[in-house]
C-alpha positions as CSV (number, residue, x, y, z in Angstrom):
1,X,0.0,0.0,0.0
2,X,2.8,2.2,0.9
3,X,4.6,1.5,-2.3
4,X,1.2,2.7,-4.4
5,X,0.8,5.6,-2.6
6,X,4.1,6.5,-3.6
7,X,3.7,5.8,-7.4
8,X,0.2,7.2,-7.1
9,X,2.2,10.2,-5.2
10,X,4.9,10.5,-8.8
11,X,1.8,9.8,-11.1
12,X,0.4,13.1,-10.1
13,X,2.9,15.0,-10.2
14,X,3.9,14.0,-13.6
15,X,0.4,14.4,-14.3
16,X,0.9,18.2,-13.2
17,X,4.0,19.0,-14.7
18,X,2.1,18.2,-18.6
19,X,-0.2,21.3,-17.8
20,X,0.6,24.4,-19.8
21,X,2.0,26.7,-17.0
22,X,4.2,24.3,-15.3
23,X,5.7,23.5,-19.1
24,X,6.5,27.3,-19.1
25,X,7.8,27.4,-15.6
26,X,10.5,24.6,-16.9
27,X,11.1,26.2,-20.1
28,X,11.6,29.6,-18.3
29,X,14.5,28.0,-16.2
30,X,16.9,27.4,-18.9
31,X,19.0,31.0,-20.2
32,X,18.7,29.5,-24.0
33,X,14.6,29.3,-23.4
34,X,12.2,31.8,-23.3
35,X,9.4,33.6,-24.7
36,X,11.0,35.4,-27.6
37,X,12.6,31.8,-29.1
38,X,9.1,30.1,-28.0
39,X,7.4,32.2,-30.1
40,X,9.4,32.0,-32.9
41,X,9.0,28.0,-32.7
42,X,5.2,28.7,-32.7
43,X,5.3,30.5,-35.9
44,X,7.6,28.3,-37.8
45,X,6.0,25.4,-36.6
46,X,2.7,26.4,-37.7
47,X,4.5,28.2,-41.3
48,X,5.3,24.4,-41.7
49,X,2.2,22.8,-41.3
50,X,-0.2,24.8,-43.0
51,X,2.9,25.5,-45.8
52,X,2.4,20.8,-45.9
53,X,-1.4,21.6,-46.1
54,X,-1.6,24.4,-48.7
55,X,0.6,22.0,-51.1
56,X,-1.5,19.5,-50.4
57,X,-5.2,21.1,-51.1
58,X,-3.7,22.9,-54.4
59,X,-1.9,20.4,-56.0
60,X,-0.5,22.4,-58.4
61,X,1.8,24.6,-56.6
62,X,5.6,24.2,-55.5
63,X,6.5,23.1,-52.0
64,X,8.6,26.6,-51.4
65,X,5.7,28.5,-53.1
66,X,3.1,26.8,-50.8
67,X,5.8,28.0,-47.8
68,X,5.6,30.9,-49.3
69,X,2.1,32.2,-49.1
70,X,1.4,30.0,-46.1
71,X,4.4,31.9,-43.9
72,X,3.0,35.4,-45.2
73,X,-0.1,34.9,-43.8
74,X,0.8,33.3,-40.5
75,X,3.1,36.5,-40.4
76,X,0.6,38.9,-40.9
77,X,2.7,39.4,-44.0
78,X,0.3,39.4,-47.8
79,X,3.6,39.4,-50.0
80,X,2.9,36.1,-52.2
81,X,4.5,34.3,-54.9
82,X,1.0,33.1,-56.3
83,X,-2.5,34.8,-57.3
84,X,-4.1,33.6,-54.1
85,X,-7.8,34.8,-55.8
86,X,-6.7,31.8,-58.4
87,X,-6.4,29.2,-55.4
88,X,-9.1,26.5,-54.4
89,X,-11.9,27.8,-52.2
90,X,-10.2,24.8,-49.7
91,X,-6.9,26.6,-50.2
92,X,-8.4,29.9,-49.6
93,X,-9.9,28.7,-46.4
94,X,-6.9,27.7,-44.7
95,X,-5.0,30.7,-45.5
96,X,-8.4,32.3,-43.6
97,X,-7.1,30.0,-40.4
98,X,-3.7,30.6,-40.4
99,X,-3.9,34.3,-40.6
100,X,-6.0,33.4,-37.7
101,X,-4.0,31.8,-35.8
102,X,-1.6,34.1,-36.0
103,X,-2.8,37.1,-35.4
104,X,-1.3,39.4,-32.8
105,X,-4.7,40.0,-30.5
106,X,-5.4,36.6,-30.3
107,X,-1.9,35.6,-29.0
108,X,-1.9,38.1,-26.1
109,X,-4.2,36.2,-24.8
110,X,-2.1,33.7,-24.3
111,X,0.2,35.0,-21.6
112,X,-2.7,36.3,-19.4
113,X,-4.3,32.9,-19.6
114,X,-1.2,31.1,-18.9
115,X,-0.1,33.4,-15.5
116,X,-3.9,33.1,-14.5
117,X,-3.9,29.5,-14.3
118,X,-0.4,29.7,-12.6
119,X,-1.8,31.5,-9.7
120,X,-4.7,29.2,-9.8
121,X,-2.7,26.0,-9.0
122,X,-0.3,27.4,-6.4
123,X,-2.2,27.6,-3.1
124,X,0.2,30.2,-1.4
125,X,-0.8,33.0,-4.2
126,X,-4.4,32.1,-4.1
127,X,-4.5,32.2,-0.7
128,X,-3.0,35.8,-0.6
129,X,-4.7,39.4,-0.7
130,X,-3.1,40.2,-3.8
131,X,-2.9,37.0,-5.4
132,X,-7.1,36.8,-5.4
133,X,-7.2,40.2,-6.9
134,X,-4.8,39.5,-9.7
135,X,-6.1,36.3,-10.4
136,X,-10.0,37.9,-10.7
137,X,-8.4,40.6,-13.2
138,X,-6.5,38.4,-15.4
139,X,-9.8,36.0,-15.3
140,X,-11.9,39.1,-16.9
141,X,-9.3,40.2,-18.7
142,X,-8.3,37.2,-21.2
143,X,-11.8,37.0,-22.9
144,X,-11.1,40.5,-23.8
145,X,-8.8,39.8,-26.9
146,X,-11.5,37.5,-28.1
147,X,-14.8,38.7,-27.6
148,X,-13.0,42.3,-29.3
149,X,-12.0,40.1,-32.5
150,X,-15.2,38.6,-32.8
151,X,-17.5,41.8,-32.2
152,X,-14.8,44.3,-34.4
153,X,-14.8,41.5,-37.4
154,X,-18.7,40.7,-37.1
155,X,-19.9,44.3,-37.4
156,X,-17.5,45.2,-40.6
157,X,-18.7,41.8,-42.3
158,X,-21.8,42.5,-42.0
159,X,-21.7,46.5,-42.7
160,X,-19.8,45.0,-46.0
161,X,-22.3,42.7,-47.1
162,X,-24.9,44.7,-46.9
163,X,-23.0,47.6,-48.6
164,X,-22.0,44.9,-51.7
165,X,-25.4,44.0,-51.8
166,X,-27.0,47.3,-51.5
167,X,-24.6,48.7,-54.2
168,X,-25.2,47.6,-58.1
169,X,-21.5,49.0,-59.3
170,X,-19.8,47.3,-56.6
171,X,-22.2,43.8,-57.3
172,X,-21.4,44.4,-61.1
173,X,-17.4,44.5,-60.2
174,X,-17.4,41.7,-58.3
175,X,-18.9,39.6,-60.6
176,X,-16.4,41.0,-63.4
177,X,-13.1,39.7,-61.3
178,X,-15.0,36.3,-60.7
179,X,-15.2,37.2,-56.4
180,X,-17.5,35.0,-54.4
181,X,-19.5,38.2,-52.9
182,X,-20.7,36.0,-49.9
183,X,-17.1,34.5,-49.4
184,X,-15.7,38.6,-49.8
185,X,-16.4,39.9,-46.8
186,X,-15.3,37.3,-44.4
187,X,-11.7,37.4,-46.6
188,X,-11.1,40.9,-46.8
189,X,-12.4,41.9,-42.9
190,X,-10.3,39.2,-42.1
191,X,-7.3,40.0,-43.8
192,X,-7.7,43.7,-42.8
193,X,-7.4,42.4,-39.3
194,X,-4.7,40.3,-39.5
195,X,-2.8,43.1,-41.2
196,X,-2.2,40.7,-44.2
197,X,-3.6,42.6,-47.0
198,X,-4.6,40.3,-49.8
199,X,-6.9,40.5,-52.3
200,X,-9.4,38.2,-53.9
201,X,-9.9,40.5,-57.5
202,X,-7.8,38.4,-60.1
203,X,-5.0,39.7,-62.2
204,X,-3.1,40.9,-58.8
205,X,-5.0,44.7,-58.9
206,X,-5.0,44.5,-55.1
207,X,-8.1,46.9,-54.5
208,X,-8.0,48.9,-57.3
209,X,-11.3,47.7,-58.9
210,X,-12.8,49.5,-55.7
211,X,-11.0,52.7,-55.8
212,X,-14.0,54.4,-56.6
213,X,-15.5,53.2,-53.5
214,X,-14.9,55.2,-50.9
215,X,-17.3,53.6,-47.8
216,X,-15.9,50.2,-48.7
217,X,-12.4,51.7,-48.2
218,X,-12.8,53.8,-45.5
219,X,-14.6,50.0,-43.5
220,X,-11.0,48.8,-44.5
221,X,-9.3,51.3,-42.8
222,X,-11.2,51.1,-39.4
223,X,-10.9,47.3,-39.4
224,X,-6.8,48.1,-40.0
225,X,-6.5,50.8,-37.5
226,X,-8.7,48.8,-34.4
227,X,-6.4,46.1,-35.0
228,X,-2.9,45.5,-33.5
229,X,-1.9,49.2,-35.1
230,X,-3.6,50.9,-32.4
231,X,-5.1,47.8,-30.3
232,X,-3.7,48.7,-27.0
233,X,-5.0,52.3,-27.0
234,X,-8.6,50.5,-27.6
235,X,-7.7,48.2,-25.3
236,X,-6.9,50.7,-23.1
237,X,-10.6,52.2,-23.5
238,X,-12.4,49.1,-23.1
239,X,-11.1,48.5,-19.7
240,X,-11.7,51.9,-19.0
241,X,-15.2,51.6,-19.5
242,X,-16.0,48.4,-18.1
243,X,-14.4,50.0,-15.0
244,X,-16.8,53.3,-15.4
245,X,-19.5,50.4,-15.8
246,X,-19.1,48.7,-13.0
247,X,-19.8,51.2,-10.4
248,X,-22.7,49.3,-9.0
249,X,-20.3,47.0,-7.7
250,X,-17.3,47.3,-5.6
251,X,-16.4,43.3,-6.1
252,X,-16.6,44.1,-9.6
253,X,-14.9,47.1,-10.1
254,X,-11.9,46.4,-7.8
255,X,-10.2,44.0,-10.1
256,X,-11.0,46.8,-13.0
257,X,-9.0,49.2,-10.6
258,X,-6.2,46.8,-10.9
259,X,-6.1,45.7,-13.9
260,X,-5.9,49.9,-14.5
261,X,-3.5,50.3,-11.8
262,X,-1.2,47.5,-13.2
263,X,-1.4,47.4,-16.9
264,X,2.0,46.0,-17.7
265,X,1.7,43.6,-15.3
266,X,-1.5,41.8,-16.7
267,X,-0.7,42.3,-20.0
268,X,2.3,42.9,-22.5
269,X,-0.3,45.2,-24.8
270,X,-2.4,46.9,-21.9
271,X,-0.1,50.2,-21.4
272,X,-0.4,52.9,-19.0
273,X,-2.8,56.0,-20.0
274,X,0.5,58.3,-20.8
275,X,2.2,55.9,-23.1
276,X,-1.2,55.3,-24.5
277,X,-1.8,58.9,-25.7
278,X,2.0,58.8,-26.8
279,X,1.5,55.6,-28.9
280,X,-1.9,57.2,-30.0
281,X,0.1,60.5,-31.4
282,X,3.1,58.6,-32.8
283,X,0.7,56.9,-34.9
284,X,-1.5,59.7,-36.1
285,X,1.7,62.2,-36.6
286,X,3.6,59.1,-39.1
287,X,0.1,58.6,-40.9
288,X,-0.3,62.5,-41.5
289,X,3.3,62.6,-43.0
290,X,3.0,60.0,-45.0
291,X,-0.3,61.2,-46.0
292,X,0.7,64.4,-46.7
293,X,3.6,63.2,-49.5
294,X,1.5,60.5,-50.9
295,X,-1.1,63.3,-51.5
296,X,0.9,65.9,-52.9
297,X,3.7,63.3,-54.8
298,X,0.1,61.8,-56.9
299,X,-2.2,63.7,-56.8
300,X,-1.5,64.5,-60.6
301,X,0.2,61.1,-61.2
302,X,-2.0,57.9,-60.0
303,X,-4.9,59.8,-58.3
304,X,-5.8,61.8,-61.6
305,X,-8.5,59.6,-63.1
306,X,-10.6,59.9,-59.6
307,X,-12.5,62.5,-58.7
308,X,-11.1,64.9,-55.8
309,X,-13.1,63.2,-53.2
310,X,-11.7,59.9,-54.1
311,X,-8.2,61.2,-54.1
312,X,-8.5,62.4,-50.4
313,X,-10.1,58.9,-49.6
314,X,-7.2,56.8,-51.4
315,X,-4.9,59.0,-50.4
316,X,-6.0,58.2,-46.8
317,X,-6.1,54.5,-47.3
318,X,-2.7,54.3,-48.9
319,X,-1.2,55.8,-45.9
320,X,-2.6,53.3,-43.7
321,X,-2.0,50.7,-45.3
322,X,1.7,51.7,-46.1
323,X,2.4,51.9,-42.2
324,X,1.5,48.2,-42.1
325,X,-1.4,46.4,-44.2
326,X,-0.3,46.5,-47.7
327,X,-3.7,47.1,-49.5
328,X,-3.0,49.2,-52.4
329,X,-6.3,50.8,-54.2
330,X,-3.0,52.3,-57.1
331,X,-0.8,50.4,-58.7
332,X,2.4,50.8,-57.1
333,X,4.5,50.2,-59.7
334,X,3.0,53.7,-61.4
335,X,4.1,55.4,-58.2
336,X,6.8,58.1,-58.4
337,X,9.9,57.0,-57.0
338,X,9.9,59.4,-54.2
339,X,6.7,58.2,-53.5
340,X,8.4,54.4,-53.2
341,X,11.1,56.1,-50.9
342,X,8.8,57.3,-48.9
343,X,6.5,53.8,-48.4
344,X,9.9,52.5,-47.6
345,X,10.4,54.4,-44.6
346,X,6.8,53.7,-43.4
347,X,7.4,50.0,-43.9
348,X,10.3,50.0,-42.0
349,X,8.9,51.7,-39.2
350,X,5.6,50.5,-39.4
351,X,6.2,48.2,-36.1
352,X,8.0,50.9,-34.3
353,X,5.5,53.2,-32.2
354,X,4.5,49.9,-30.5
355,X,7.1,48.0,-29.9
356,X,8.5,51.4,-28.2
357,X,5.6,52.6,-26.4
358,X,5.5,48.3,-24.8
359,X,9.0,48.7,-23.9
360,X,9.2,52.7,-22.6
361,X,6.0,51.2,-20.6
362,X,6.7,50.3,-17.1
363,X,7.2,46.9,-17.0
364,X,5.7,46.2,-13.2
365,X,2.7,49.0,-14.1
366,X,4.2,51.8,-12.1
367,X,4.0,55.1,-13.3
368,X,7.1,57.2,-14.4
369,X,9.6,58.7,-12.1
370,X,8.4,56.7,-8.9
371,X,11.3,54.6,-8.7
372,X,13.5,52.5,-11.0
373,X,13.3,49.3,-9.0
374,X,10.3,48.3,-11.5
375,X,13.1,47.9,-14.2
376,X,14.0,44.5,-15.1
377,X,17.1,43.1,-13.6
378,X,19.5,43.4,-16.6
379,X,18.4,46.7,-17.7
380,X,18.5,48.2,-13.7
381,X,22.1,46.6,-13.6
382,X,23.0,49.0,-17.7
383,X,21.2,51.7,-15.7
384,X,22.8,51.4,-12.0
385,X,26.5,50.9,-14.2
386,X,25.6,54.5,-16.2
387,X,24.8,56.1,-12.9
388,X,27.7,55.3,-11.0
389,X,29.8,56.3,-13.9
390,X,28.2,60.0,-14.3
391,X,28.8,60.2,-10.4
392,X,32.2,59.1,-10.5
393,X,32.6,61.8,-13.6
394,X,31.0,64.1,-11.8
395,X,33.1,63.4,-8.2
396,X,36.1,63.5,-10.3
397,X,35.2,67.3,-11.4
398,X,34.8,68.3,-8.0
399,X,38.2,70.0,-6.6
400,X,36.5,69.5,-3.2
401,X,35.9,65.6,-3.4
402,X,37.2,65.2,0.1
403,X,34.6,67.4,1.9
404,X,31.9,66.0,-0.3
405,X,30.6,62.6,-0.2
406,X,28.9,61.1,-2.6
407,X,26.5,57.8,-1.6
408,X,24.8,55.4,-3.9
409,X,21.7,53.7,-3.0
410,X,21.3,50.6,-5.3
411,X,17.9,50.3,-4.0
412,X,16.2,53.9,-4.3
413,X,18.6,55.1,-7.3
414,X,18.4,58.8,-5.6
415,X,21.9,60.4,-4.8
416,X,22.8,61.8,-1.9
417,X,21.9,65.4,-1.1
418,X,19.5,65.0,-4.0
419,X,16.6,64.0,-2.1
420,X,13.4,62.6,-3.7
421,X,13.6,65.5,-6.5
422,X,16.7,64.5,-7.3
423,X,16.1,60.5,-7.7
424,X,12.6,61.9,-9.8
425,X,14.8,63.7,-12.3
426,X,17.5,61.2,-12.0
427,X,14.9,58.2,-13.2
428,X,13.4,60.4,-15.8
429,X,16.7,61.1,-17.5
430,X,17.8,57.6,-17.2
431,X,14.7,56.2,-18.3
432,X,14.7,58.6,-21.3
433,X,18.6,57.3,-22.4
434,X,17.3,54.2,-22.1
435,X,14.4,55.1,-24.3
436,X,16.5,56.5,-27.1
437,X,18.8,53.7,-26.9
438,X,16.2,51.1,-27.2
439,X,14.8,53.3,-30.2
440,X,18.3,52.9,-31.7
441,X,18.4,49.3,-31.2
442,X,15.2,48.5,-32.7
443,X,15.7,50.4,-35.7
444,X,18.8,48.9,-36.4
445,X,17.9,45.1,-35.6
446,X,18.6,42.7,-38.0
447,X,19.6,45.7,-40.6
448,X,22.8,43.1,-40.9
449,X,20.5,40.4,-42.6
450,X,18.7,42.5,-44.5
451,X,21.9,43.9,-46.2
452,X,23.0,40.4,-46.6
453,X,19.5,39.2,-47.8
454,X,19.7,41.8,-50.4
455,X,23.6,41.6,-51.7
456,X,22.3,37.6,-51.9
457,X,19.3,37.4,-53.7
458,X,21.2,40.6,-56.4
459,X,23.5,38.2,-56.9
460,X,21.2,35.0,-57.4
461,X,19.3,36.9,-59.7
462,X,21.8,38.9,-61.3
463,X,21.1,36.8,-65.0
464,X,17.7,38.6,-64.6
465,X,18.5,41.8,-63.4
466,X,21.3,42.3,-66.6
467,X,18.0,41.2,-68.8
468,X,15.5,43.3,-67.3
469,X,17.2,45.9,-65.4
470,X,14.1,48.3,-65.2
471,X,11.3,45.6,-63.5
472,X,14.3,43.9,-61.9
473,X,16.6,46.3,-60.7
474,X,18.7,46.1,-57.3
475,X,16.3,48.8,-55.8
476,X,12.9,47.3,-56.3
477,X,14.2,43.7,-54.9
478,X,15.1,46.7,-51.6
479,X,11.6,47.0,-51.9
480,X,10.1,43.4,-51.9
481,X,12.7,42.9,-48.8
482,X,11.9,45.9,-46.4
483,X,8.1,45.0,-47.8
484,X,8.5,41.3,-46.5
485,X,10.4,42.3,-43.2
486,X,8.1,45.2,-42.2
487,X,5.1,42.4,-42.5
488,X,3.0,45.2,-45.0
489,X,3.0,43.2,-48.3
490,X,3.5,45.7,-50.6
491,X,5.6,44.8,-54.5
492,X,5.7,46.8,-57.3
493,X,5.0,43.5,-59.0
494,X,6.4,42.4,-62.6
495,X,4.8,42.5,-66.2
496,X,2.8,39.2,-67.4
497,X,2.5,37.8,-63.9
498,X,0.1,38.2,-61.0
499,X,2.0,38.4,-58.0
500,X,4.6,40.3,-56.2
501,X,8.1,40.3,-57.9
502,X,9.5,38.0,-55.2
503,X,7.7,34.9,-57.6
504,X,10.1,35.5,-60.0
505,X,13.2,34.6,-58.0
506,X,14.4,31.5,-57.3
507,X,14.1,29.4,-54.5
508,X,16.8,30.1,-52.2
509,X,15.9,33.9,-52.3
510,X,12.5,33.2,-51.6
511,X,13.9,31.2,-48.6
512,X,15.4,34.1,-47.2
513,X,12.2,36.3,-47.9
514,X,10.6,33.5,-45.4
515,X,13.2,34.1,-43.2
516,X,12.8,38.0,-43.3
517,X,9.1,37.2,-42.8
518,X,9.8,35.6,-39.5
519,X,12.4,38.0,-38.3
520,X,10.1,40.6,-39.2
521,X,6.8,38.9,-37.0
522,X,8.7,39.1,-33.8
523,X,10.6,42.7,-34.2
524,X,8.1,44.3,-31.5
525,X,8.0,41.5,-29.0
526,X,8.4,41.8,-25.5
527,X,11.5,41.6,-24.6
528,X,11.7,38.1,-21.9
529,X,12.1,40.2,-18.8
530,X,8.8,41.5,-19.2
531,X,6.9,41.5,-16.0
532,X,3.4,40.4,-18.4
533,X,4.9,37.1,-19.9
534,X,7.0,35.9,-17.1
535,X,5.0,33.7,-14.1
536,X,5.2,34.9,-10.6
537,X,7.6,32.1,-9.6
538,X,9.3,32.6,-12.2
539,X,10.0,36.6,-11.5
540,X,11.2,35.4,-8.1
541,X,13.4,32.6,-9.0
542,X,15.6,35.2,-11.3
543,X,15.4,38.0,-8.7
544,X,16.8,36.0,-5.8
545,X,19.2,34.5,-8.1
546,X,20.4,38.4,-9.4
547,X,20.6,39.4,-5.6
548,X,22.7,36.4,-4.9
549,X,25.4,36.5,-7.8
550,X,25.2,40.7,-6.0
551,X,25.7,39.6,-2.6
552,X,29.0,37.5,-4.0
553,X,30.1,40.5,-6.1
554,X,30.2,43.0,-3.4
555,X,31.9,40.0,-1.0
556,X,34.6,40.0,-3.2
557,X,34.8,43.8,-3.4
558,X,35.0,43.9,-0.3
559,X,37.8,41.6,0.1
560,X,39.6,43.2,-2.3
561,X,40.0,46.5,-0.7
């Protein structure tokens, strides 16, 4: 009986370790593991399946090819080596799932779901104050990401159908490019969404059928902008409301008040009200520039057969969509070059305001300039190094360094005879180097592959670019890269064929295209020390661990002098 109970006793717990959280809580203890590289296995893994599937349902198509499209849409990507309005209806359907799948407001659910059930098993946190709290908001928090897709994609599907059906010249032009118009709706809201931007009008026109069609466009835009461009700040207002809503009750509305008070902490995309209105501006101030060349660089060029209206509309959507989507109601390859240049520098910082507004975001939920004990252990050790260095500069510029004294507190980050002013400005200006520098960093990332990427695929192509040196030159495959990398889509495209330009090269460039596909999905990832993906044990295992490998450090200081 003993014996039993002991096996009975192992069974259990090998029974608990298979759950989801305690799979992350082993994965989380090894330095080569963690979210970023978990994520990235996610993505391929799925690329790979439905990449097996797509070649299987069309038949017809090359494994890489099937890859190809199947990567770009579980990357949010739309840049495709085939006409995907010529694919199967089965084909088409299970490009619909995986740009599911992968779409960026579903997977933040994820992480919330996953630290909510890790509270749930441990007895110690449940049993806590603030365990119970936490454990409430993250509970009514994760069917948030959800219950938003479904309601945002519902209400556009059906405002479309009824606008395609209601509206003879838009009927009539669907039924000219062959499109299914019950099959349309579900498609383009859903690629809108996803940020993938594909079409289902034949002859790769994008949306330009539908230039002339200003509601549809404008539908598209909303569905783009409440999607992960802007999501947190509408995020951010949902939350807000439900907490206005709940007034009637104070069970109710004190996990709202935390889930408010602590916005980094329940979730990687649920920012604090200042970095919201800062994300909010970076957005609109990027679309009005781009807006603002686009409009003036064609308005005579590929807006002149529309009337003025319709110019203001497309020259709207165009600068949307250049930020990240990659619907195009002109042809791009009619655009000035200017106009290119510019698309290129929206691509390329098209991820930017929010991967900088998740990581200038506290990453515990505190506000600004409280205290810089919220920062994560590797970045408080870059910004405790920096400040020790300015105070040695500035002790060594001090002709009366013996009378003053200069003390350090590690745990505060204030300096003596600053006082709580002086740590304030202190954090600020720390917090804004660090800002700038992570701005830097991000701008910069994988810049090395992309150069490398491009010198490659110019010279596996370079029989085609000495034979067509104007539709294949070394700047337009630039292009189809930052295009690919940024996740918008966009391709000048190539005479005689319906896809982008990056059909036309062979198959190891379009292996590193896939590969810029996948670097380009997880540029505005949290970064792993990120109070909202990591579990509580977790956050406590590495902190004790950092104080330790300090207490040793400052032992063998100590010893030395």
């Amino acid at each position: 009986r003993e014996r039993g109970g002991r096996q009975m006793h192992k069974l259990n717990q090998y029974r608990f370790a298979l759950t989801p959280e305690r799979i992350w809580v082993y994965f989380a203890h090894f330095k080569f593991v963690d979210y970023f590289r978990l994520h990235v296995l996610y993505i391929t893994s799925v690329s790979l399946l439905f990449g097996a599937f797509v070649y299987a349902a069309e038949g017809n198509l090359a494994y890489v090819d099937a890859l190809f499209v199947a990567t770009t849409n579980v990357c949010q990507c739309g840049l495709s080596t085939v006409d995907v309005a010529t694919m199967t209806t089965v084909g088409q359907v299970l490009l619909y799932f995986a740009m599911l799948i992968g779409n960026v407001v579903l997977l933040s659910a994820l992480p919330i779901a996953v630290r909510a059930l890790h509270i749930a098993r441990h007895k110690e946190m449940r049993q806590s104050e603030k365990g119970r709290t936490e454990l409430g908001a993250l509970c009514r928090l994760a069917p948030i990401p959800f219950l938003y897709t479904m309601c945002v994609q519902s209400f556009h599907i059906a405002l479309m159908a009824l606008y395609i059906n209601a509206n003879q010249p838009t009927r009539d032009t669907c039924d000219a490019y062959g499109v299914n118009r019950a099959w349309f709706p579900f498609f383009t809201v859903m690629t809108a969404w996803t940020t993938t931007g594909i079409s289902l009008f034949t002859g790769g026109v994008g949306l330009e059928p539908v230039a002339d069609k200003p509601l549809l466009l404008l539908m598209i835009v909303f569905v783009n902008l409440l999607s992960d461009t802007a999501y947190p700040v509408t995020l951010r207002i949902i939350v807000y409301v439900v907490y206005k809503l709940t007034s009637w009750s104070p069970y109710e509305r004190k996990y709202w008040k935390y889930i408010l008070d602590n916005p980094r902490q329940c979730s990687a995309y649920l920012l604090p009200w200042r970095d919201s209105v800062w994300l909010g501006s970076i957005v609109f101030l990027v679309f009005f520039v781009v807006f603002c060349f686009f409009l003036a660089l064609e308005y005579s060029n590929t807006l002149e057969a529309l009337s003025p209206g319709n110019r203001f509309v497309n020259a709207v959507f165009m600068s949307v969509n250049a930020r990240h989507t990659g619907f195009n109601s002109v042809a791009l390859g009619s655009c000035r070059p200017a106009t290119l240049i510019v698309i290129i520098g929206a691509m390329y910082v098209g991820t930017a305001p929010l991967a900088m507004a998740i990581h200038r975001s506290d990453p515990n939920g505190a506000e600004y300039g409280k205290t810089t004990d919220v920062l994560p252990g590797n970045e408080l050790k870059v910004l405790r190094r920096w400040r020790k260095k300015q105070l040695r500069k500035q002790a060594a510029s001090n002709q009366q360094a013996n009378n003053s004294i200069t003390t350090i507190n590690d745990d505060t980050g204030s300096a003596g005879g600053g006082g709580r002013r002086g740590g304030f400005i202190e954090s600020e200006l720390l917090k804004s180097r660090m800002f700038v520098d992570r701005t830097r960093t991000f701008l910069w990332k994988h810049s090395f592959y992309l150069f490398w990427t491009w010198v490659i695929i110019c010279i596996s192509e370079d029989s085609q670019i000495r034979d067509d040196p104007v539709n294949m030159s070394p700047y337009l495959i630039l292009f189809e890269i930052v295009s690919a990398y940024s996740g918008c889509g966009y391709s000048t495209g190539y005479p005689g064929v319906t896809y982008a330009l990056a059909g036309e090269f062979g198959t190891f460039s379009k292996l590193l295209l896939i590969g810029a596909f996948i670097l380009g999905r997880h540029r505005g990832l949290p970064h792993s020390l990120d109070a909202s993906i990591q579990l509580p044990y977790v956050a406590y295992f590495k902190n004790t661990s950092e104080n330790a490998k300090g207490k040793k450090q400052r032992k063998k200081q100590e010893t030395r002098n």
